[in-house]
N, C-alpha and C positions, 0 to 999 in steps of 0.2 A: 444758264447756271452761273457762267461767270458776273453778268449783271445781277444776279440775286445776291450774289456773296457780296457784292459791293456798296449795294442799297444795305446791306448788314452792316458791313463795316463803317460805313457812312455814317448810320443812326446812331452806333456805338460812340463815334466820333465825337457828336453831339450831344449824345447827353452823359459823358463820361469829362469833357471841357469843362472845369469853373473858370467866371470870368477871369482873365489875369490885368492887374496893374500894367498901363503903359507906358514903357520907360521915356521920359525925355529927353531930347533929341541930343547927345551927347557931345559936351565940348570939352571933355575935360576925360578922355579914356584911360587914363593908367586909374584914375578910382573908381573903375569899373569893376578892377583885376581882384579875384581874391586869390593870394598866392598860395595859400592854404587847401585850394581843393584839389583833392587826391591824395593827400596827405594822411587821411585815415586808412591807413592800410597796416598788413602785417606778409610776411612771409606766406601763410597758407589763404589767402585772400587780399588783391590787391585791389583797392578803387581808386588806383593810381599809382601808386609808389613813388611819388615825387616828393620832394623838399620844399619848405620857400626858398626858393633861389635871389635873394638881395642882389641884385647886378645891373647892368646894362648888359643891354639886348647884344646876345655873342659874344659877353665880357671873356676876359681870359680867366677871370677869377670873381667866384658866388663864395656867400657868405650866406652860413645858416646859423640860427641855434642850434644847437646839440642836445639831444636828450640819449641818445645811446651808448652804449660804452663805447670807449675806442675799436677801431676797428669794423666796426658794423656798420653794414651797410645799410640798414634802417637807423641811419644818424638823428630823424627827427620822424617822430609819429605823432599825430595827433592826440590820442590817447594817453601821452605821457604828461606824468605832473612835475618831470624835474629837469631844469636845464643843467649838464657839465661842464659847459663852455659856448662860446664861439668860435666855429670854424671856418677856416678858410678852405673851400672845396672845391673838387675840379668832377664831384660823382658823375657817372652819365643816369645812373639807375641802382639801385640797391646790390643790381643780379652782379653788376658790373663792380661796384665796392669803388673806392676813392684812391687817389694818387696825388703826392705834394701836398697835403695836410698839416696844418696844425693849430692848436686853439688859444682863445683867449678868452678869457673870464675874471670878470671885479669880484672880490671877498673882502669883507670884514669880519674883524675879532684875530683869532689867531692866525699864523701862517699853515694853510694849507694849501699842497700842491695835489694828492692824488684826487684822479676826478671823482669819486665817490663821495669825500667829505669835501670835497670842495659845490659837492651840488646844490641847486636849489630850487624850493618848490617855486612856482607859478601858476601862473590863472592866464586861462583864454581872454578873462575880461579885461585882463592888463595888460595885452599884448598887442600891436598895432603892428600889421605885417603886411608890405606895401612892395613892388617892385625897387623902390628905390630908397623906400625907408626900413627899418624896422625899429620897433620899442618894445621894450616888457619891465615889468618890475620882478627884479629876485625876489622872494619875501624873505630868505631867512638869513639876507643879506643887506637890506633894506638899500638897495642899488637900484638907477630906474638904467639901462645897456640902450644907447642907441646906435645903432650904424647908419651909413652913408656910401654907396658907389661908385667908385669908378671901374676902368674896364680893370684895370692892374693896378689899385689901389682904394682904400678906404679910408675914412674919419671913424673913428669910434668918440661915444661921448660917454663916459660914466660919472652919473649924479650921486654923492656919495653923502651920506647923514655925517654929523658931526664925528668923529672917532680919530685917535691918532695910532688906529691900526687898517687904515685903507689899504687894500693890495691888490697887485694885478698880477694873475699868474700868465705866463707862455708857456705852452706845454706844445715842444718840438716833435712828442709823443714817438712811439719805440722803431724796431727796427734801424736805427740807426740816426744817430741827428747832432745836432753841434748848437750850442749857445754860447753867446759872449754879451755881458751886461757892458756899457760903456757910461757910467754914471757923471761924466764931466759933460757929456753931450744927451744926456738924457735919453740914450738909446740901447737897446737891445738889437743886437741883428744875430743872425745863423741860418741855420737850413731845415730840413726835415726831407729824408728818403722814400717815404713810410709810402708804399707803394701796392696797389694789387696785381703788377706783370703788364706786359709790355712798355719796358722801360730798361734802355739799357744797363752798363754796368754805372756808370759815373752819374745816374739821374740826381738831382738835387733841385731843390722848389729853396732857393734862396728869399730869407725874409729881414724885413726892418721895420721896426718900430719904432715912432720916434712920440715921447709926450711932451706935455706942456708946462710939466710941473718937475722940481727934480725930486728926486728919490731921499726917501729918509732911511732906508734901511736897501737892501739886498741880499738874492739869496740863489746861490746856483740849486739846482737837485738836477742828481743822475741814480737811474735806475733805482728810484722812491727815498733816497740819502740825501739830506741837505746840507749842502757846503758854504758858509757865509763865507769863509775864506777867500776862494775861489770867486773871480772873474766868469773865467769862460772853462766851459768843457765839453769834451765829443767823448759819446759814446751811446749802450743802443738806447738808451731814452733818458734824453734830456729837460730842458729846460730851469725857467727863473721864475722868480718871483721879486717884483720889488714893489714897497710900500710909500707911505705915503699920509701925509696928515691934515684932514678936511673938516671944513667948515659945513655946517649943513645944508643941503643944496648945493653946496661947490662941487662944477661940473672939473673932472681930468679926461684932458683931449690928448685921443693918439690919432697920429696918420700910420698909415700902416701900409707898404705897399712889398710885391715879393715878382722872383724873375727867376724863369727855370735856366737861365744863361751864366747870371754874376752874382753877386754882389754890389758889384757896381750898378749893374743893371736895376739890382731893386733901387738903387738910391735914384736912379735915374726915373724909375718909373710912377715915386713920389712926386712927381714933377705933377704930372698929372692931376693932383691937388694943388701944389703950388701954396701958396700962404693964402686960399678961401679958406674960408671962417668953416663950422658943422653948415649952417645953414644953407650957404652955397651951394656948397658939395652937394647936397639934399636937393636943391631948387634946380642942378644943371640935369642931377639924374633925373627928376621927374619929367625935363624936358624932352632929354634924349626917349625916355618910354613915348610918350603923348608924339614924339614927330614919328617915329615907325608905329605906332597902333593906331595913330590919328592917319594914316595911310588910307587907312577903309573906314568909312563912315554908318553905321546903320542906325535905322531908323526904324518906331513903329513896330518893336516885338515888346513884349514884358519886360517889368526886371530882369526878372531872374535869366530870363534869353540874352537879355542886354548881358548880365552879368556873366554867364555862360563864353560868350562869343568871343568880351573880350579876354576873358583868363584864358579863352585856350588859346587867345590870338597873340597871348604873352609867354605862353607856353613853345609856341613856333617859333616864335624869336629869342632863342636860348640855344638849341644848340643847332650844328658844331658848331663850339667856340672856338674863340681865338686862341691861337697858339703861336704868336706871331710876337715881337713886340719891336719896340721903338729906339735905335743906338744912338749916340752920342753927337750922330751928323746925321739926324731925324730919316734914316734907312730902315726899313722893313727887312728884319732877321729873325730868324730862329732856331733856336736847341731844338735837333732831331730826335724824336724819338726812335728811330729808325739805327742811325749808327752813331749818335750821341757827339757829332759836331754840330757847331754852329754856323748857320749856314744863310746866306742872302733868301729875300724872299718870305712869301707869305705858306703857310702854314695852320691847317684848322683839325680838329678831333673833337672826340667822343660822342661819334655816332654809328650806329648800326645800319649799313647799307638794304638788310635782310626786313627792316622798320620802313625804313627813310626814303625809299627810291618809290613809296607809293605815291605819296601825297606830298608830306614834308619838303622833300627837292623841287616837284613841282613846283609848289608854291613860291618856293624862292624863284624861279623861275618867271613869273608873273608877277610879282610884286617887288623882289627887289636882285633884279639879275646880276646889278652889279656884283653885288656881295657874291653871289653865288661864282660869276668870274673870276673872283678872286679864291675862291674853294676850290674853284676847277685847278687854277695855276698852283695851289697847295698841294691836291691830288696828282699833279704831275711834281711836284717835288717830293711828296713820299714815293712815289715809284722810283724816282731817279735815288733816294736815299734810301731805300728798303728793297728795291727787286720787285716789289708785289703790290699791286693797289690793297689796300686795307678796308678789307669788307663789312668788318669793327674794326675802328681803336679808339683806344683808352690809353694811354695817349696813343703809342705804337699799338700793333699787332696785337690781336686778342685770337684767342681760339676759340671762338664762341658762334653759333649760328652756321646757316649751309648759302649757299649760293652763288653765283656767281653778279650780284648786282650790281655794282658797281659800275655795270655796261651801261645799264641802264641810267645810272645816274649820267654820266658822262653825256653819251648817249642824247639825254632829254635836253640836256643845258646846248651841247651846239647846236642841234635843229630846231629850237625854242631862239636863236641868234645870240648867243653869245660869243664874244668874241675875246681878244688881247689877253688869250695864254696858248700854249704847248699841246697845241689839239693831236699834232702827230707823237709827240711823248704819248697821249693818254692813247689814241688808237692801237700804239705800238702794245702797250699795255696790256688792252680788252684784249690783244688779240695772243700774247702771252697765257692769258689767263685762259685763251679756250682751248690751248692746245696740252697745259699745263696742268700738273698737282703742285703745290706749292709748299714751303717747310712746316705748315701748321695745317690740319685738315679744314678749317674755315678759310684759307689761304689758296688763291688759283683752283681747280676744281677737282675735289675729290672724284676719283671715278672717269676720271676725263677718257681715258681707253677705249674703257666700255663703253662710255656714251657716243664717243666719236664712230666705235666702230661697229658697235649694234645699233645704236641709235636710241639707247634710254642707259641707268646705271642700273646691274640687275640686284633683283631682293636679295639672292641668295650668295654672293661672294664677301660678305661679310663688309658691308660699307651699309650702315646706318642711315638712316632715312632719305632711301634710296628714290624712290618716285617721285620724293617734294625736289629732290636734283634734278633729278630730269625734267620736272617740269619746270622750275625757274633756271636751267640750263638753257632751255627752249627757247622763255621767253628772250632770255638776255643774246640769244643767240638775233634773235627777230633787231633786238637794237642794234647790233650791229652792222648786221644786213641794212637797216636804216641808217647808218652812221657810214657808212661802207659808202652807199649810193651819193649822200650828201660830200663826201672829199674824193667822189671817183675813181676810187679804187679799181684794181681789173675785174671784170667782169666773171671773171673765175671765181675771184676771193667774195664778191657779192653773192653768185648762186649757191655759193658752200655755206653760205651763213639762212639763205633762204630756204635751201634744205634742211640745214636741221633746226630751223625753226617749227618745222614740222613734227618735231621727234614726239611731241605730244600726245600724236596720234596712235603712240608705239603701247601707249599706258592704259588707253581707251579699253573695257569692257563689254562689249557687248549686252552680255549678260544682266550684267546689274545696272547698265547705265552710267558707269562709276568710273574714276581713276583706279588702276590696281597695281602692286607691285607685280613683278613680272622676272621669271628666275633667266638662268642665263641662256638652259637652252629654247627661251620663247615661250615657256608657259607661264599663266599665270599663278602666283602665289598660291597655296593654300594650306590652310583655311584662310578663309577671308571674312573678317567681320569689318562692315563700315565703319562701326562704331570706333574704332579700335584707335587710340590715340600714339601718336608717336610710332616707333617700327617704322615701316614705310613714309611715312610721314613727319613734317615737322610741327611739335604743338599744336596739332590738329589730327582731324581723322578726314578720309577720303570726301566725306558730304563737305568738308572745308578746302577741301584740295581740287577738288573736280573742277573748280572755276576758274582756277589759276592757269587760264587763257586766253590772256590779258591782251593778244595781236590777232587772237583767232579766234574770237567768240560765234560767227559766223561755223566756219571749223566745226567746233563745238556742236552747235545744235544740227549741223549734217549729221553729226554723228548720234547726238542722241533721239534724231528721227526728224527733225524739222521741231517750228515754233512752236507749234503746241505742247509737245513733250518735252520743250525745252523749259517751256513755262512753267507746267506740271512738275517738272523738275526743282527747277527752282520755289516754287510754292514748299513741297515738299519738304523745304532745311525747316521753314516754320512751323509744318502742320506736325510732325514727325516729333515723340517724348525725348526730352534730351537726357539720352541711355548714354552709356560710354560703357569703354574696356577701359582700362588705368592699367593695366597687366606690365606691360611695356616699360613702367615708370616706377612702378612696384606700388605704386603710390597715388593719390588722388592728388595732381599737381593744378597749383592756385589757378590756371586758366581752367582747366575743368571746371572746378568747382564754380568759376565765375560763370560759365555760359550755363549751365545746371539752375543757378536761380536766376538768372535772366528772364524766365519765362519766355522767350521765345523760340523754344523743341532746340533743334542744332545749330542755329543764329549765333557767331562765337564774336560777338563785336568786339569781345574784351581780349583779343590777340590779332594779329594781322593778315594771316591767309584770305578771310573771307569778307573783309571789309567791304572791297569791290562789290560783291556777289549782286548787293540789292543792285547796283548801276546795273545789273546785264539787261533786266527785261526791254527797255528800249532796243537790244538789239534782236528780239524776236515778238516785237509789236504790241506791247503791253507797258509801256513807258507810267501808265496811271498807277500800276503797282509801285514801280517805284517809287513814284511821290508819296505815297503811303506808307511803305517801312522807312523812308528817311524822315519823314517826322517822327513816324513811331518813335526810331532809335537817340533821334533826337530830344525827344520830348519826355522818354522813360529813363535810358540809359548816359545823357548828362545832365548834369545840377552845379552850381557852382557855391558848390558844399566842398567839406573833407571829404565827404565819401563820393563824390563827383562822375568818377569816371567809373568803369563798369570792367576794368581791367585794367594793366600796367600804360602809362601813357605814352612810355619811349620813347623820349627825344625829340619831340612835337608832332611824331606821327595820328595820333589819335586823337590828337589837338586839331589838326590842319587838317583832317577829316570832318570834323564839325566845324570850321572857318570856308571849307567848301562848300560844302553841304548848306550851310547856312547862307550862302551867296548864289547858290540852284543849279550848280555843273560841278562836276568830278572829273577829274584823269584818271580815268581806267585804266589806260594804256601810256605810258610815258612812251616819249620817241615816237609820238603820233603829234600830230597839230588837234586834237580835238581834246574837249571836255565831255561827258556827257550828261545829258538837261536832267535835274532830278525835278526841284521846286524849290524857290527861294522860302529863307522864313522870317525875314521881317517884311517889311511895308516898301523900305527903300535900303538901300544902302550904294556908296558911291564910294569908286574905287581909286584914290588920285596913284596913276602910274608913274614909275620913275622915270617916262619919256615926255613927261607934262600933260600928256594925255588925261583924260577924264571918262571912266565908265559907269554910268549910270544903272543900276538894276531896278525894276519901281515892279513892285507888286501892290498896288491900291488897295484891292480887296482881301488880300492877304489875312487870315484871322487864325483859329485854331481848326473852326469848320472846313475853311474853303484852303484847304492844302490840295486840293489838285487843280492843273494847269488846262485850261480850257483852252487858251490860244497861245503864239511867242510872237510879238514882233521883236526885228533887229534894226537899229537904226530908222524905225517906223512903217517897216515893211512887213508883210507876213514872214514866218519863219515855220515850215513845216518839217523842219531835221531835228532829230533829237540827240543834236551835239550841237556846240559852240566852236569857231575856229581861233584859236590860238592866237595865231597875226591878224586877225578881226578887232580881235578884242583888245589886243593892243594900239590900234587906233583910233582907241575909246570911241565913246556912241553912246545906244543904249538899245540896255534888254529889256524890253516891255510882258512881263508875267500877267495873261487875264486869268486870273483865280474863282474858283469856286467851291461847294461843298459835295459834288456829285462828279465822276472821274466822266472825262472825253473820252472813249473808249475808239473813236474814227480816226483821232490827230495821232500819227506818227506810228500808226500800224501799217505802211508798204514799205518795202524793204529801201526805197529812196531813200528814205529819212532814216534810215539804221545807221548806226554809227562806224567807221572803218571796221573792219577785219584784213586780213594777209589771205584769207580766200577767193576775196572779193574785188582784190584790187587790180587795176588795171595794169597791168605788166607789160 
């Protein structure tokens, strides 16, 4: 049977492929990036919810256009015809909203400040949106806006037609804000508070502008009132406007740089420009993209794959940002968001642990560990500054999301060898967090009692999606138990962590095969629909949750009867109409609706629970499947288009999903040494490691047909395991892919070649 369906899928394969264009061998990766895809989104459908981000890679501060009002967290959509400014942003996601904002925008003709009549239409065709550059022409300001990055500062250049009513508004925008024009130095400076929460009392994103030209006119406005009189003013919504009188095509240049610390600080952090010219500034940022995306080399896919690869490979390299910056006697400090001193050391946010600890962390883990050593030592300074590792933040503490992940993060980065930060801070931490609730229910682990002391969190005592806790309680439990063993912990504290890594087993169904909620006195839930989104569950339903067993996929299929029915199982998210309950949400919320036309039955690619899911089949002898849906999702579900992604992209997670995927191994399991094999999808690509190492992946016959994996060598050997090892591959080599258009159905079906499990290990 199972060979018939494959000789199916096969045929399909082939004659559903048109030839594609093969990209050439790329030397030049940042114009590869289109910053723009995911950008066609909305609130009730997301295919991606991202911004162009204008930055260097981890910058502290992105620069977008503006098409939304203030305040909205869809600041730029594709769909829109009119910009209201330039902002300086720190968003992580739309859901998340923006903190330390505020914009700038060129007008001509009269003085307008509010962003409505200060708007203007635009065209896509006049738009040039690049990591490191952007351009567009306003048309009903006839202004061409260029910007320029750096990490904590910009160049803006605006080209202005003849008129001797030029002007450039700063809008400190509401909530709270302070400007001061300083016309003898041709500078504006002030602050803006304008914040979405976690952010203490005294937060301020301090800014300076300095231009080129001086000012022929000025004009303060508070709260939509304009005061020529007046210099400077605070209160809740500020800003200036000053003018200006140009010749046609005379460009007016600002440096523009801001610091959540000073004032002084921003003045300091224009340094960072220094007196380069626009073009400079423009040529350094390009640089900085092309040396971290020029990292990984591939070769021998399409365009459009090319194109794909690297935008999401630009998209992993954005957050957490910095939060960090640079004093006066070139130290590494930072404004805590935590308890809002200023404090030695390095410091990063806005990311979501609950996202990021799948893939995203990994990967920095692999590719650029450094950076990530320095996130770990961060992460042990918001715990020494906040009490609590921050599972979100934006910049501090968010109340957003369930887990306990952040173990995992941790977790992955020491046993992966990172070294030179506060590993017993952060243990000290994880282990805080298992025995803890925390001041915010996203915060240390809701339920923790129950979990601890039944061994799952139950449906019924009124704690919200209770089984997706207990089941990433479990796994994070499993990391530590890992983490535990690697700093030799007592032997006590390691078996407590390996029991209830086990609590998994407490949510198992019999019955259905399924994860279920389960009340307090030990039954399970009912009614019970799989379908059912949210309740027990987080943004997903039980066929997205079931696999969230991430240390014990072994485990797993004991339970749901052995390989075959584990198989059949997994088949089943695909074969199965994707029905749902919304009850729960009251609502048909945008990830439904996203897997709903995906066309593939319960497949939810467009959220994170079940990203993993296609990795399992290698651990129950079916490894050819998987090479099968990771093209599929690959080849259906991204484009590097606006409408790109197939869901919200989250902070590189869904990015570095397909940058894996795309190079033929996955971390299923963080806090393991292993990858596991899907199938590469270029020809070649070479991965220069930050230890001067060099990884070769070479797939020859690689095409659209020959997606599944015939043989592996490693280093020129046979390779019959269907994982990769960690510290292998960091002492570069190479991974040899023999490709074809018909699945091996023999290679990496005996449990040898299975990938780890916690059932299966030798203890």
């Amino acid at each position: 049977m199972r060979t018939a369906l494959f000789s199916l899928l096969s045929c399909l394969v082939l004659s559903h492929l048109a030839p594609a264009q093969t990209a050439k061998p790329v030397s030049d990766p940042v114009e590869w990036v289109n910053v723009l895809m995911g950008t066609d989104s909305k609130p009730s459908l997301s295919n991606g919810n991202t911004y162009p981000a204008i930055a260097l890679p981890w910058g502290m501060n992105f620069w977008m256009p503006q098409t939304g009002r203030m305040g909205d967290g869809w600041a730029y959509t594709y769909a829109a015809d009119r910009i209201r400014g330039f902002k300086q942003t720190h968003q992580p996601s739309p859901w998340m909203n923006d903190y330390g904002q505020f914009a700038i925008m060129p007008v001509t003709g009269k003085v307008r400040f509010d962003e409505n009549e200060r708007a203007s239409w635009y065209s896509h065709k006049s738009e040039v949106a690049k990591p490191y550059y952007y351009r567009v022409y306003l048309a009903d300001h006839n202004i061409t806006t260029e910007i320029a990055p750096t990490e904590r500062a910009a160049r803006f250049r605006f080209t202005f037609p003849q008129t001797d009513s030029a002007s450039v508004v700063i809008d400190a925008l509401d909530k709270g804000s302070f400007i001061k024009i300083i016309p003898g130095e041709n500078k504006i400076i002030g602050y803006t508070t304008k914040n979405s929460g976690g952010v203490p009392a005294n937060f301020k994103n301090y800014f300076v502008l300095i231009f080129d030209k001086p000012f022929t006119f000025r004009t303060v406005f508070h709260d939509k009132k304009a005061d020529q009189q007046a210099l400077e003013f605070q209160a809740n919504h500020v800003g200036a406007v000053v003018g200006f009188k140009t010749r046609t095509g005379e460009p007016v240049n600002v440096r523009v740089a801001s610091s959540f610390i000073s004032p002084e600080q921003a003045e300091l952090n224009l340094n960072e420009i220094g007196s380069d010219p626009f073009e400079t500034v423009k040529q350094k940022a390009k640089a900085a993209w092309n040396k971290e995306l020029g990292r990984i080399a591939v070769e021998g896919g399409s365009v459009d794959q090319t194109r794909t690869f690297y935008s999401c490979l630009y998209r992993s390299l954005l957050f957490p940002r910095k939060f960090y910056e640079i004093d006066a006697s070139k130290k590494v400090v930072h404004y805590s968001p935590y308890n809002g001193q200023v404090l030695p050391g390095y410091l990063f946010t806005d990311t979501g642990f609950w996202d990021t600890f799948r893939s995203m962390f990994p990967f920095l883990n692999l590719m650029y560990p450094s950076l990530n050593a320095q996130m770990q030592e961060g992460l042990a300074n918001a715990y020494k500054e906040g009490g609590w590792l921050p599972e979100w933040a934006s910049p501090g503490l968010r109340n957003t999301m369930i887990g306990s992940n952040s173990a995992s993060i941790v977790a992955d980065a020491y046993l992966k060898g990172l070294r030179g930060y506060d590993i017993n801070t952060l243990y000290e931490a994880v282990l805080k967090n298992s025995e803890n609730e925390g001041p915010l229910d996203a915060v240390g682990r809701r339920g923790v009692l129950y979990y601890n002391k039944l061994g799952y969190v139950p449906y019924d005592v009124k704690i919200n999606e209770n089984a997706a806790r207990t089941l990433e309680y479990a796994y994070a439990d499993f990391t530590i138990y890992q983490l535990a063993k690697a700093l030799k912990r007592p032997q006590a504290e390691i078996d407590r962590f390996a029991k209830r890594s086990q609590n998994y087993r407490n949510l198992f169904d019999p019955a259905t095969g399924l994860m279920r909620g389960k009340n307090e006195d030990g039954s399970f839930q009912k009614p019970f629909n799989p379908f059912k989104w949210g309740d027990a569950f987080t943004e997903g339903n039980s066929w997205h949750y079931t696999w969230s067993v991430f240390h014990d996929v072994q485990g797993l299929v004991g339970l749901m009867g052995g390989p075959q029915k584990f198989v059949a199982k997994l088949d089943s998210v695909f074969t199965l109409p994707p029905v749902y309950d919304e009850s729960y949400y009251g609502s048909v919320i945008h990830e439904i609706r996203e897997m709903q036309i995906a066309d593939m039955g319960q497949y939810a690619h467009g959220n994170q629970p079940i990203q993993h899911m296609i990795y399992l089949y290698p651990y129950a002898g079916a490894p050819w499947k998987t090479q099968y849906w990771v093209r599929e999702v690959m080849d259906r579900l991204y484009l590097p288009t606006p409408d790109g992604y197939c869901g919200d992209e989250d902070n590189g997670q869904t990015s570095a999903w397909y940058v894996f995927s795309a190079l033929g191994f996955y971390p299923v399991c963080p806090a393991t040494d292993q990858y596991v094999l899907g199938a590469p999808l270029f020809k070649k690509a070479t991965l220069h490691l930050e230890n001067g190492k060099k990884l070769v992946i070479s797939a020859p016959a690689n095409s659209g047909p020959n997606r599944f994996v015939d043989a592996v060598k490693l280093n020129g050997k046979p390779h019959p395991a269907n994982w990769l090892s960690h510290r292998v591959l960091m002492q570069g080599g190479t991974v040899d892919f023999m490709m074809k258009a018909t699945p091996n159905q023999q290679r990496g079906t005996k449990p040898d070649a299975y990938p780890y499990s916690f059932s299966t290990e030798n203890r």
